[in-house]
C-alpha positions in Angstrom: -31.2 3.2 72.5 -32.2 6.4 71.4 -35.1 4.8 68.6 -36.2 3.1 72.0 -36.5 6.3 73.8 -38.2 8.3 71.5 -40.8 5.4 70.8 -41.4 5.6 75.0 -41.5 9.2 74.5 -38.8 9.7 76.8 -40.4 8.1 79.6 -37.6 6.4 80.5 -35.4 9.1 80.5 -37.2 11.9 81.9 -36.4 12.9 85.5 -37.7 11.2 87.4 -38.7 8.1 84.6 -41.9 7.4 84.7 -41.6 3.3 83.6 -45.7 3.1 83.8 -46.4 6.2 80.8 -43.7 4.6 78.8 -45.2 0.7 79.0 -48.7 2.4 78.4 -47.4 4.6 75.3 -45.1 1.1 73.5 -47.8 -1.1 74.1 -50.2 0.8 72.3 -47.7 1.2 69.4 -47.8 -2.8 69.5 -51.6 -2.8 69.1 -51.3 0.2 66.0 -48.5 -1.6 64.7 -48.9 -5.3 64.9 -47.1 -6.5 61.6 -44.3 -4.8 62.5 -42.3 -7.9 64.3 -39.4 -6.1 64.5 -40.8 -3.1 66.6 -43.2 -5.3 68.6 -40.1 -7.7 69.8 -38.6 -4.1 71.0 -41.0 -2.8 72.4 -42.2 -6.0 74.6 -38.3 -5.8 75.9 -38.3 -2.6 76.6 -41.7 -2.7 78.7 -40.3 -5.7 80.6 -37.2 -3.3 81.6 -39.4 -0.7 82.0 -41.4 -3.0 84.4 -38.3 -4.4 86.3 -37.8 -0.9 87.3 -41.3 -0.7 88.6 -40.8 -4.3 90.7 -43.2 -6.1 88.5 -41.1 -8.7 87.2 -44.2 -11.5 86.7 -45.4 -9.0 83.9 -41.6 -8.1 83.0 -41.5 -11.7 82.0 -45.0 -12.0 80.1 -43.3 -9.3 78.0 -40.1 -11.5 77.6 -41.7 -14.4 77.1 -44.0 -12.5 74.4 -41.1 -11.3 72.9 -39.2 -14.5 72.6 -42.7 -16.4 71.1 -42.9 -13.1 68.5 -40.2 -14.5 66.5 -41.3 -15.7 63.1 -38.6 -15.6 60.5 -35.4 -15.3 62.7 -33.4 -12.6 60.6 -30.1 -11.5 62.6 -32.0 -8.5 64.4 -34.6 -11.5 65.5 -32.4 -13.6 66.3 -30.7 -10.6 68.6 -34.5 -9.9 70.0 -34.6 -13.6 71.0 -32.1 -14.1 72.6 -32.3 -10.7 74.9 -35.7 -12.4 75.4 -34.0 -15.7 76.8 -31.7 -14.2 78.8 -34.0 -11.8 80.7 -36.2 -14.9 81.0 -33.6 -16.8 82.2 -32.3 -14.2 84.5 -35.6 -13.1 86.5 -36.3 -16.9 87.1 -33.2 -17.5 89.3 
């Protein structure tokens, strides 16, 4: 959690969060950081929660969805990112 919150830059956490400045700041670390699967799988769950708490959940399941298709080799901490990918998926289409 907390690698997650300074990588928003404490969007997420400030009072009041602001959910919009911390998608804005972790996808731009995706586009800088694109070989980085590991923090790209992250980030994209961490914008669709960040989007969830703005009521967007179409684009809280693009990220998901992006998320659970990022997955190349599934090392455990992939395989963790996948499946919090699934669920969330799984969840918001009920």
């Amino acid at each position: 959690a907390y690698t997650m919150n300074t990588v928003s830059d404490w969007h997420l956490t400030h009072t009041p969060p602001d959910p919009q400045q911390a998608i804005d700041v972790m996808l731009g670390i995706i586009e800088r950081y694109p070989y980085f699967n590991y923090l790209r799988a992250a980030c994209l769950i961490k914008s669709g929660k960040a989007y969830e708490m703005l009521g967007m959940e179409t684009k809280a399941i693009e990220c998901y969805r992006a998320a659970h298709e990022s997955n190349g080799t599934l090392t455990n901490i992939m395989q963790l990112y996948y499946r919090m990918a699934e669920d969330r998926i799984s969840r918001l289409k009920r």
